[in-house]
C-alpha positions as a Markdown table, in Angstrom:
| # | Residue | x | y | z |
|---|---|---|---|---|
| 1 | Unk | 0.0 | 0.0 | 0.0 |
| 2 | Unk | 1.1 | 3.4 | -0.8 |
| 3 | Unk | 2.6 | 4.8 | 2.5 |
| 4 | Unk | 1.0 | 8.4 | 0.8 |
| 5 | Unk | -2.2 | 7.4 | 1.2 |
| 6 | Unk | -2.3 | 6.5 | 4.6 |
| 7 | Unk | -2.1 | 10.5 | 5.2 |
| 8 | Unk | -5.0 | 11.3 | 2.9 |
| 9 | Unk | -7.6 | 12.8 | 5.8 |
| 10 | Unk | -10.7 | 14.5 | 3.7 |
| 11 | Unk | -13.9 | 15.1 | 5.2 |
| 12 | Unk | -15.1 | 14.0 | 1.7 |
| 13 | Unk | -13.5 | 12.9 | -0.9 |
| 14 | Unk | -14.3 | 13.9 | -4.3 |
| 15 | Unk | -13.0 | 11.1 | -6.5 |
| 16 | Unk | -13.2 | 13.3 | -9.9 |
| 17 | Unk | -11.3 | 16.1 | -8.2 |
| 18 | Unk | -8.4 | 13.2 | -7.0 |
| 19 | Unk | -8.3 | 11.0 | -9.6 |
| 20 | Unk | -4.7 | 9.7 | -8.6 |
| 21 | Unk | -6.4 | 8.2 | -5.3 |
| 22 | Unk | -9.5 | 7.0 | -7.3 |
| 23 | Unk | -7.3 | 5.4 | -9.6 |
| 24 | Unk | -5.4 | 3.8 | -6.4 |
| 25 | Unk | -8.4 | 3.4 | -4.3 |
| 26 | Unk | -10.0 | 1.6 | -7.4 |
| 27 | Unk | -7.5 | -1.1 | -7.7 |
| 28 | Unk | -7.9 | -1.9 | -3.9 |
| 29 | Unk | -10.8 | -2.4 | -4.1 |
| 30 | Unk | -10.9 | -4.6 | -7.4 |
| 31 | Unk | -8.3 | -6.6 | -5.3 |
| 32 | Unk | -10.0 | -7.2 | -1.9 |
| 33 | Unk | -12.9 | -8.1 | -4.2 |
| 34 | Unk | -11.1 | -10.4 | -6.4 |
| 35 | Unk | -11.6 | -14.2 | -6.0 |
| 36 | Unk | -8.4 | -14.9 | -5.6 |
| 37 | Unk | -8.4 | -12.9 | -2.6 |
| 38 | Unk | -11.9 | -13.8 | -0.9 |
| 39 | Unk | -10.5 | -17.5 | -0.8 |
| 40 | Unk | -7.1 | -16.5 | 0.8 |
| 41 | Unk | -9.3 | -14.3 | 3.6 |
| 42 | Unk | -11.7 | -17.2 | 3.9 |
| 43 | Unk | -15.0 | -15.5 | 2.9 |
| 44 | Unk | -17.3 | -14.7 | 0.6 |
| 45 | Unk | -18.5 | -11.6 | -1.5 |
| 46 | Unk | -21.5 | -10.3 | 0.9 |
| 47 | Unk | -18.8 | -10.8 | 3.4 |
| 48 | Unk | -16.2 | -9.1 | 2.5 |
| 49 | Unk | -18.5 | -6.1 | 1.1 |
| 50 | Unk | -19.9 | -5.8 | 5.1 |
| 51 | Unk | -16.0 | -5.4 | 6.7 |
| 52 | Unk | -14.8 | -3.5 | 3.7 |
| 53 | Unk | -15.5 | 0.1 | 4.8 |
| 54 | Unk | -14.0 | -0.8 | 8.0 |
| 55 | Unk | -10.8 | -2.0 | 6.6 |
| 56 | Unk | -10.7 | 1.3 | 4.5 |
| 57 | Unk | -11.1 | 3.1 | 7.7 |
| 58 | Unk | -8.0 | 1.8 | 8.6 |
| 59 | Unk | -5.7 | 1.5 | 5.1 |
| 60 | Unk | -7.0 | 5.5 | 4.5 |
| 61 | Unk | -7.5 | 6.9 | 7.9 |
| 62 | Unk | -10.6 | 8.2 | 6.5 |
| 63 | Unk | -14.2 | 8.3 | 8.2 |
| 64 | Unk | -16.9 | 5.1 | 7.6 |
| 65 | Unk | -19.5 | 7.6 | 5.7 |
| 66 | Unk | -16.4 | 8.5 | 3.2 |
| 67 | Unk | -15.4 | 4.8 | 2.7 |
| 68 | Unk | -18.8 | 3.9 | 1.5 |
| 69 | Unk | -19.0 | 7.2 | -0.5 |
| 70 | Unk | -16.0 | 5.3 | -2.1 |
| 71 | Unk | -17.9 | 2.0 | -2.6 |
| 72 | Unk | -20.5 | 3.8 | -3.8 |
| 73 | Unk | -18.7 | 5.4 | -6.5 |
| 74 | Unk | -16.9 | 2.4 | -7.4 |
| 75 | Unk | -20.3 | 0.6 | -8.6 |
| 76 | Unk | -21.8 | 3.1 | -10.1 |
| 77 | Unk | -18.8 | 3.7 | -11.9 |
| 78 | Unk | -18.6 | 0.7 | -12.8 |
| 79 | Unk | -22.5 | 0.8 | -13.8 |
| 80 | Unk | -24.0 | -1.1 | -11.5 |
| 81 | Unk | -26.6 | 0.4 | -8.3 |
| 82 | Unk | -24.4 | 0.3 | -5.3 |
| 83 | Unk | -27.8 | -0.5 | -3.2 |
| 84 | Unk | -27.6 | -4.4 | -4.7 |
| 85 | Unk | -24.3 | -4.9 | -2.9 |
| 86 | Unk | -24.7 | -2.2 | 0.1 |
| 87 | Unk | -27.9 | -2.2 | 1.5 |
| 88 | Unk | -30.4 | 0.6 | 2.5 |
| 89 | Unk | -31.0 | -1.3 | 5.9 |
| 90 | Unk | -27.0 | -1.8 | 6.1 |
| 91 | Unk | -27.0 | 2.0 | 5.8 |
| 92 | Unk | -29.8 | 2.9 | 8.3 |
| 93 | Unk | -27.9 | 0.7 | 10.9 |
| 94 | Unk | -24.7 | 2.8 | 10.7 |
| 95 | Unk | -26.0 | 6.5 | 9.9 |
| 96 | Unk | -28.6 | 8.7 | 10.5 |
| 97 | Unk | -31.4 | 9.9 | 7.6 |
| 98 | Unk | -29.2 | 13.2 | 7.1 |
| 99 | Unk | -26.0 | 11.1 | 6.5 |
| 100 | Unk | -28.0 | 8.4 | 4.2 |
| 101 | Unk | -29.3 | 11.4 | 2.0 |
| 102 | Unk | -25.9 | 13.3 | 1.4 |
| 103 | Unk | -24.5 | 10.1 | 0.8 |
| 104 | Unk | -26.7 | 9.3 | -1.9 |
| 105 | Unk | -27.0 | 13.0 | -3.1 |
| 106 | Unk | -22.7 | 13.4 | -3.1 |
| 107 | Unk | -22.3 | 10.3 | -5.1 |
| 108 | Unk | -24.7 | 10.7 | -7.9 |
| 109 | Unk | -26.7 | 7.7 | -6.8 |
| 110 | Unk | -30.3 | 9.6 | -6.9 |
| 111 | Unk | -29.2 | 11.7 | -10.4 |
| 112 | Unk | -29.4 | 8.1 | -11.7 |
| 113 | Unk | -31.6 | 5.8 | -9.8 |
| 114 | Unk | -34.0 | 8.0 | -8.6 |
| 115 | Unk | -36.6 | 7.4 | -11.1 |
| 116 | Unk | -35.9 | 3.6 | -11.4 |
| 117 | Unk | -38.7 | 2.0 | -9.7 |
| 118 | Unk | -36.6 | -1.4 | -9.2 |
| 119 | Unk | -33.7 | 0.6 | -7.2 |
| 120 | Unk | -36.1 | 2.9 | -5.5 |
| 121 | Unk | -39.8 | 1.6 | -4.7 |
| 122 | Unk | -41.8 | 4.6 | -5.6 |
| 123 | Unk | -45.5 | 2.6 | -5.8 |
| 124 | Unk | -48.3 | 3.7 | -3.7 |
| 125 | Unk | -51.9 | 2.8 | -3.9 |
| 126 | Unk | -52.6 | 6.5 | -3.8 |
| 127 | Unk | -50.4 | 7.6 | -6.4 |
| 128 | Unk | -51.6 | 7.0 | -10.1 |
| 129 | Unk | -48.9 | 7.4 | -13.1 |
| 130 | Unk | -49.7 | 8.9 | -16.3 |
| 131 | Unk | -46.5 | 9.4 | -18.9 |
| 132 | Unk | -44.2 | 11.2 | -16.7 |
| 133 | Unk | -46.8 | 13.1 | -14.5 |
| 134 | Unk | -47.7 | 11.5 | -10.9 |
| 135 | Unk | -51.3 | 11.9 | -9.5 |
| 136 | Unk | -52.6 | 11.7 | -5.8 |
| 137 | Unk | -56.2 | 10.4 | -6.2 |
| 138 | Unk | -58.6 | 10.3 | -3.3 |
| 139 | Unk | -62.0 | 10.1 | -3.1 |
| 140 | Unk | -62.7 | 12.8 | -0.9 |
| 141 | Unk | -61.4 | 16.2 | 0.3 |
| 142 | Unk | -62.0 | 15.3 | 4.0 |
| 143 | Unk | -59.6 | 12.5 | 3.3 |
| 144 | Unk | -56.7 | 15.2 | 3.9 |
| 145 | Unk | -57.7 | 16.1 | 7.2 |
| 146 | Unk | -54.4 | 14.4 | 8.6 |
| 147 | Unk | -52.1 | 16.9 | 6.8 |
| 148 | Unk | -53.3 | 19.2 | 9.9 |
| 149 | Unk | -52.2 | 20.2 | 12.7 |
| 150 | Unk | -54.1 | 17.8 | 15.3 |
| 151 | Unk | -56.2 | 20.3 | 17.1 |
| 152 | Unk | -57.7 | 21.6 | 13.1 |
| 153 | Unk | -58.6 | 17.9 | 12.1 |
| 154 | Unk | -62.0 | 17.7 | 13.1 |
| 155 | Unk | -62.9 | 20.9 | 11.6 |
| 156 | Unk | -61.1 | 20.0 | 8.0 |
| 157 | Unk | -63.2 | 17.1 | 7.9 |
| 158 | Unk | -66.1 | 18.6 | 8.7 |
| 159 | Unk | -65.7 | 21.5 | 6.3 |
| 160 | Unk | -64.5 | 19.2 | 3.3 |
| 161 | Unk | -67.3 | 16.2 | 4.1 |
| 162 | Unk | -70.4 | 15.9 | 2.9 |
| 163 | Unk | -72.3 | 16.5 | 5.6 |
| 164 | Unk | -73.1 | 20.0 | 7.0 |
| 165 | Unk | -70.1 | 21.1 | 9.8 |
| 166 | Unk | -73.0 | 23.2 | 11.9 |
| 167 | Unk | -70.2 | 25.7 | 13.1 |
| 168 | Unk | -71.9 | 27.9 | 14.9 |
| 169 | Unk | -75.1 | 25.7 | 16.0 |
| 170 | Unk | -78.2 | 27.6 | 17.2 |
| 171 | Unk | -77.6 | 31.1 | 18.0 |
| 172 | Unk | -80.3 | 34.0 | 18.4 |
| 173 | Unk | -79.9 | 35.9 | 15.6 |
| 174 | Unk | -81.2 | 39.6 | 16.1 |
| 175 | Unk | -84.1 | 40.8 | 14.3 |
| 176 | Unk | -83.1 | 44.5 | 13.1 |
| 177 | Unk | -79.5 | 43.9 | 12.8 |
| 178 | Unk | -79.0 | 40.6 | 11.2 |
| 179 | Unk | -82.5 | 40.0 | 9.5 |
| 180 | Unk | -84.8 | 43.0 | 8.6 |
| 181 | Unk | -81.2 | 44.6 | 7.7 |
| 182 | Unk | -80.2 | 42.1 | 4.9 |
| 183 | Unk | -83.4 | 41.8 | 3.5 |
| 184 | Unk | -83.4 | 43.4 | -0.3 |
| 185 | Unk | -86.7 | 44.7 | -2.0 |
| 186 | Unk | -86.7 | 41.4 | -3.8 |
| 187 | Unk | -87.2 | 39.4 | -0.2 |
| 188 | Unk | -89.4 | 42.0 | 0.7 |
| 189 | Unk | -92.0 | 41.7 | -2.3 |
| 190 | Unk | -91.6 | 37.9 | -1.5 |
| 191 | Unk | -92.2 | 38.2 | 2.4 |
| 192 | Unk | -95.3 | 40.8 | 1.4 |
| 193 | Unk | -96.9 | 38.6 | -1.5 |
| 194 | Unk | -96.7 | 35.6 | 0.9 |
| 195 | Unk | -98.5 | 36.8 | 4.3 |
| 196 | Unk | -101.3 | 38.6 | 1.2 |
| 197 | Unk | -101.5 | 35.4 | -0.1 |
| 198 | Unk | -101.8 | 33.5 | 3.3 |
| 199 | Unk | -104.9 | 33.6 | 5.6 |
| 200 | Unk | -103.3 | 36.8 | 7.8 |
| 201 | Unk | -105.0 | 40.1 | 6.2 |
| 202 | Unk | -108.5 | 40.3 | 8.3 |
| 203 | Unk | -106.7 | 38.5 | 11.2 |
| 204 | Unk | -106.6 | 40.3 | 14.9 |
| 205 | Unk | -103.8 | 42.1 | 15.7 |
| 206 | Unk | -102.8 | 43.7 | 19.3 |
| 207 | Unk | -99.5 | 45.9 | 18.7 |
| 208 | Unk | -101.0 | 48.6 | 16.7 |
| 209 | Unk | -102.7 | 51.7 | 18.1 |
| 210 | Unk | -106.2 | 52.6 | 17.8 |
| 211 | Unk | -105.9 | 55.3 | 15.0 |
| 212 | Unk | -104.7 | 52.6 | 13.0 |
| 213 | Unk | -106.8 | 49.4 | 14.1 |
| 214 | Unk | -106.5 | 46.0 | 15.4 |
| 215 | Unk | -107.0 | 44.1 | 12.5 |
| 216 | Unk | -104.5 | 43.4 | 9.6 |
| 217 | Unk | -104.6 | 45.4 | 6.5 |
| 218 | Unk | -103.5 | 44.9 | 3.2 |
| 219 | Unk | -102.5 | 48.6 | 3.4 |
| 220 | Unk | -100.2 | 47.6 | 6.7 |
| 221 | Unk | -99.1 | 44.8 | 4.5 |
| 222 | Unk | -98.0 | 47.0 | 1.7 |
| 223 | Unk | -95.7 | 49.4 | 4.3 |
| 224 | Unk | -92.4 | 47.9 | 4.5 |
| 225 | Unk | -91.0 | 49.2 | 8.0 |
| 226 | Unk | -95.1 | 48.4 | 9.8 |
| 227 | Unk | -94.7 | 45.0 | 8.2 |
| 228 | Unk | -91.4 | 44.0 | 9.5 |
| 229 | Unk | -92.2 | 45.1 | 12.6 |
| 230 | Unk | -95.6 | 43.6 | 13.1 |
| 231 | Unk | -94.1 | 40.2 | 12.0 |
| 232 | Unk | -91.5 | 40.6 | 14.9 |
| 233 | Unk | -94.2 | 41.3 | 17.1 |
| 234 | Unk | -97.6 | 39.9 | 16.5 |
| 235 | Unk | -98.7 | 35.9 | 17.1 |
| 236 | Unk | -100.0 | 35.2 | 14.1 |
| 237 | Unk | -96.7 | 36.1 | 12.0 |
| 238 | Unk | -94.4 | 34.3 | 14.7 |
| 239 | Unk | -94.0 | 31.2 | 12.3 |
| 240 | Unk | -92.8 | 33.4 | 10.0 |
| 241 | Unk | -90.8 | 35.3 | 12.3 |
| 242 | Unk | -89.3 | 32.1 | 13.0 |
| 243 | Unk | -88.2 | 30.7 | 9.3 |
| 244 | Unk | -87.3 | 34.3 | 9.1 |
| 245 | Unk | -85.0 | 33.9 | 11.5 |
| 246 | Unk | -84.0 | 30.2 | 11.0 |
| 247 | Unk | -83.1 | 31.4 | 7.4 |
| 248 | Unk | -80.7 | 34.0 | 8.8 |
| 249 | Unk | -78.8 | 31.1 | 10.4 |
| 250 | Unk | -78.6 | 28.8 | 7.8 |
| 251 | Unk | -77.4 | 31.6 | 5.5 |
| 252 | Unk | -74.8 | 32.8 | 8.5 |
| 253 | Unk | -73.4 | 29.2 | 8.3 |
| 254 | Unk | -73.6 | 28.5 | 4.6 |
| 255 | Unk | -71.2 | 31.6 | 4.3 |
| 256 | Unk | -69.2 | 30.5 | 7.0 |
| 257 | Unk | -68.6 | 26.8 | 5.9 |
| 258 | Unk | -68.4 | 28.0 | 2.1 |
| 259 | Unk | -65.5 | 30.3 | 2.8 |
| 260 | Unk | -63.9 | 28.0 | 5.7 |
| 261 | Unk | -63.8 | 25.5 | 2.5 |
| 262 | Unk | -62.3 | 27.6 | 0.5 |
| 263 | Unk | -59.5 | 28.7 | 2.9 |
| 264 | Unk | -58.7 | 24.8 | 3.7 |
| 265 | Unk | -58.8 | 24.2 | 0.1 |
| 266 | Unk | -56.2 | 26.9 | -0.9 |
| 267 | Unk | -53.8 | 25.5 | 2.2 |
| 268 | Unk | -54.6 | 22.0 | 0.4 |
| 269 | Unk | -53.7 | 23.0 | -3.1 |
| 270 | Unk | -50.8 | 25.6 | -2.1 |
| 271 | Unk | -49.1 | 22.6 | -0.5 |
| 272 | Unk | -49.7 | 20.2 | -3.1 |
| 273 | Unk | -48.8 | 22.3 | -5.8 |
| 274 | Unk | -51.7 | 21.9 | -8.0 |
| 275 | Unk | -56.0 | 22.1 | -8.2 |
| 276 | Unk | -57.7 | 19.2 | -6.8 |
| 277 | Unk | -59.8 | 17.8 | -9.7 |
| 278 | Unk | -62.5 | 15.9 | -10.0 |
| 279 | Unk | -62.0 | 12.9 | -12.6 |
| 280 | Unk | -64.6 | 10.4 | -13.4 |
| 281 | Unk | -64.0 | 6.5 | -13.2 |
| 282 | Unk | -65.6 | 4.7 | -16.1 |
| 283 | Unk | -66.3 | 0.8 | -15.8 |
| 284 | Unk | -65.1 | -1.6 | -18.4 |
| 285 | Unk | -68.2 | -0.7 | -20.1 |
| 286 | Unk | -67.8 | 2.6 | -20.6 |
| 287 | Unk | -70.4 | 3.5 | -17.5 |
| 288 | Unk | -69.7 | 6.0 | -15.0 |
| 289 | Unk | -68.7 | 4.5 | -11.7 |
| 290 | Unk | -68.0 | 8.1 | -9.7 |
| 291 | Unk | -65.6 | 10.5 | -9.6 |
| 292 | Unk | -62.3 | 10.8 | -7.7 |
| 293 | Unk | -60.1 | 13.7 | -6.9 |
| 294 | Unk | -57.4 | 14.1 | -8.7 |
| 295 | Unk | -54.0 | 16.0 | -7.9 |
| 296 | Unk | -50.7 | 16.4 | -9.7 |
| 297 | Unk | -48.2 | 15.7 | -7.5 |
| 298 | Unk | -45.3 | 15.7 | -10.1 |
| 299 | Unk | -43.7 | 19.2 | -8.7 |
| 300 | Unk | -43.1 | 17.2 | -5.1 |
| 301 | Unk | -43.3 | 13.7 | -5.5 |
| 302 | Unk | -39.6 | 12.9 | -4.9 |
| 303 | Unk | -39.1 | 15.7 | -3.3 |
| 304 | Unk | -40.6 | 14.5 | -0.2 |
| 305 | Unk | -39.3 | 10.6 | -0.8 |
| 306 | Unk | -36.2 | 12.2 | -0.2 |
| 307 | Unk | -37.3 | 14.3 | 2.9 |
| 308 | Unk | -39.0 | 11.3 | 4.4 |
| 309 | Unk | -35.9 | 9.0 | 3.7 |
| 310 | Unk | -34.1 | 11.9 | 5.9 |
| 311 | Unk | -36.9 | 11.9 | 9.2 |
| 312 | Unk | -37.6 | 8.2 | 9.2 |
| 313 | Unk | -34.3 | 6.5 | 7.6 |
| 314 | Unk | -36.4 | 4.2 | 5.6 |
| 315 | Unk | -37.1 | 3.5 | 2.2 |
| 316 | Unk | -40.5 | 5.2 | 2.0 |
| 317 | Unk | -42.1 | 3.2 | -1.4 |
| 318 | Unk | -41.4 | 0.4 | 1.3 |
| 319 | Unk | -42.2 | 2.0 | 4.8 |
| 320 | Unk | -45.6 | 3.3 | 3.4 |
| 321 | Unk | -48.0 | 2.0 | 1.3 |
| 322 | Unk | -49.4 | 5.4 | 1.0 |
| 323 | Unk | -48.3 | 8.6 | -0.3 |
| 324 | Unk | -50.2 | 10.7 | 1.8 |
| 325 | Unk | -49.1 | 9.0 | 4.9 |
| 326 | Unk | -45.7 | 10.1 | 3.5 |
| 327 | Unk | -47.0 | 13.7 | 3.6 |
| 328 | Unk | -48.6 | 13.7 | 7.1 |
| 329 | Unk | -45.5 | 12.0 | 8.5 |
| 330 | Unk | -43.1 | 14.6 | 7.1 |
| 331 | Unk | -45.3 | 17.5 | 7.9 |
| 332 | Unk | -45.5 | 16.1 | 12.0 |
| 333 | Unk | -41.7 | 15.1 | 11.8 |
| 334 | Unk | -41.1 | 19.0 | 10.3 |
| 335 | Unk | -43.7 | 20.8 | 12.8 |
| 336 | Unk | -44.8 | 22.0 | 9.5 |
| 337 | Unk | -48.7 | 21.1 | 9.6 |
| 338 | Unk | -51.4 | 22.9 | 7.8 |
| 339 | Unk | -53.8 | 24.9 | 9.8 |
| 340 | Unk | -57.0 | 26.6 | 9.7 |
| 341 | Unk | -58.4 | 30.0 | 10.7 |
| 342 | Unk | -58.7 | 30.4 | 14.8 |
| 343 | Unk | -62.7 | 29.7 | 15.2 |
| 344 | Unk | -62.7 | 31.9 | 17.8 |
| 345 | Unk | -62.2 | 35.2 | 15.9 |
| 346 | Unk | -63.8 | 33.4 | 12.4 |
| 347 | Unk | -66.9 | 35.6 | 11.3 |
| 348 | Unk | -68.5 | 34.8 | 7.2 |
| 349 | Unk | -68.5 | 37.3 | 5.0 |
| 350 | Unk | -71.7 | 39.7 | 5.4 |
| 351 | Unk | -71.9 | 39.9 | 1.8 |
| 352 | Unk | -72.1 | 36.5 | 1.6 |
| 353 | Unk | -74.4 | 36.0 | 4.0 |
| 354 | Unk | -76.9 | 38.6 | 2.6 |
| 355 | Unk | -76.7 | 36.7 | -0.4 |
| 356 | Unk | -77.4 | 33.8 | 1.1 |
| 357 | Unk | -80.0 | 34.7 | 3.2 |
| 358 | Unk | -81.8 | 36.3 | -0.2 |
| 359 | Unk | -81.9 | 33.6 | -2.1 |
| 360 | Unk | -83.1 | 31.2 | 0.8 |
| 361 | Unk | -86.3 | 33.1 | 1.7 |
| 362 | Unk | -87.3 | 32.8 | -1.6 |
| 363 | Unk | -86.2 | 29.7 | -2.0 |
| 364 | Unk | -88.0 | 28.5 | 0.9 |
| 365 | Unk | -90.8 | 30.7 | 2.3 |
């Protein structure tokens, strides 16, 4: 052995950049590997591969992490994957995630075996391939609650399910503020037409003064502010009083759940890098069989194989068998978990709600 080498200390070594020691290195190696030499040492090529960056500690005084840099370069220049004679669970046993993936990164092993689904398992059952684009397919949005922070899960998944999330539940909403003030003259003809059309006009009334009577008038009808109050006031109109407000609510939390939705689905689709779509399945015979949602995951897909190799030091097209779960684990591992609005300071848009609320009293009364 050259007695040179022995004072080679790197804390990596760039084979291209030393060519003299990769060319020295090199032969080693072919020589340790040689069958001439596994008989003399008694063992066999698996063998000799697992004490080989030990003995290179030694011969090179260089660190374990830089010998198997070395071995790794020594396959792949020869052009074979360095992971069918070096393990990933070898690996995992000596280094931590951070070392694996500069290891793999500094040799060149991921510019060429990256996309090779043989040397790197990169099959999920929630990841559809089409050409060279990679799709996450779900069949819900709710189905993403767990890329949350805890605490927001239940509220993703009851904003993106199916089912109304009732976020605010029964409140009293109040009459002038909230209902007679969002009411436009289009809600007003309707609210008018239907008490004129109802058995009310010719019925007792009791909040009215004398001058005026204590029966209902078609004239009292016709006069928006007397109207709106005697339905907040008189028995006979307190069903309607009560769909009145009822209809305020549901408007209030159609707003609220419609914007929530669209505030969880921008955090969805920001992180994702693309729209969810929605995709129909056909059957064999060309009938529809639903939809699923579809998202193109191209932009990120390896990008967080690679991150997830780092947190959990494992192979993740092995470790997972989905590629969300890949997600959600790196997002927990990273403290870097979506989030939704603080409930406690949430109010809907009063626009939308006015719209809302418009459209269901005529919808509905």
């Amino acid at each position: 052995m050259n007695k040179d080498i022995k004072n080679i200390l790197l804390e990596y070594i760039d084979l291209n950049k030393y060519k003299k020691f990769k060319y020295t290195v090199y032969k080693y190696l072919d020589h340790e590997l040689s069958e001439s030499e596994l008989e003399r040492d008694d063992t066999d090529y698996e063998g000799k591969l697992t004490t080989l960056p030990y003995m290179m500690v030694g011969d090179f005084n260089i660190e374990e992490i830089d010998a198997d840099g070395i071995l790794f370069e020594y396959f792949l220049d020869k052009g074979e994957d360095p992971m069918t004679h070096i393990t990933f669970d070898d690996l995992k046993s000596r280094y931590y995630g951070n070392d694996i993936i500069n290891l793999l990164e500094n040799t060149g092993w991921f510019d060429k075996y990256m996309e090779d689904e043989d040397a790197f398992p990169q099959t999920f059952r929630d990841v559809e391939k089409k050409g060279d684009r990679f799709y996450l397919v779900l069949d819900r949005w709710d189905e993403l609650s767990g890329l949350f922070k805890n605490d927001d899960r239940d509220l993703v998944e009851r904003i993106m399910g199916e089912d109304w999330a009732e976020l605010y539940g029964y409140f009293e909403a109040d009459w002038g503020n909230e209902v007679v003030d969002n009411l436009n003259e289009k809600s007003i003809k309707h609210i008018k037409d239907y008490i004129k059309e109802g058995d009310f006009i010719g019925q007792e009334i009791y909040s009215m003064d004398d001058e005026h009577g204590h029966i209902l008038t078609e004239d009292m009808v016709n006069d928006t502010e007397t109207i709106l109050r005697l339905i907040d006031e008189e028995d006979i109109l307190n069903d309607l009083r009560s769909e009145l407000l009822h209809q305020y609510r549901w408007a209030y939390e159609q707003a609220g759940e419609d914007e929530l939705f669209g505030n969880v689905r921008d955090e969805i689709e920001g992180f994702l890098g693309s729209e969810g779509k929605w995709v129909e399945i056909k059957k064999d015979d060309g009938s529809s069989q639903g939809q699923q949602l579809h998202f193109d995951i191209t932009d990120i897909f390896y990008k967080y194989m690679v991150i997830s190799m780092e947190e959990q030091s494992e192979m993740p097209g092995e470790y997972y068998g989905e590629y969300y779960d890949v997600l959600s684990s790196v997002l927990y591992e990273r403290n870097e978990e979506l989030s939704t609005p603080n409930m406690d300071y949430y109010y809907p848009n009063s626009t939308k709600t006015e719209e809302y609320f418009n459209y269901n009293i005529e919808g509905n009364i």
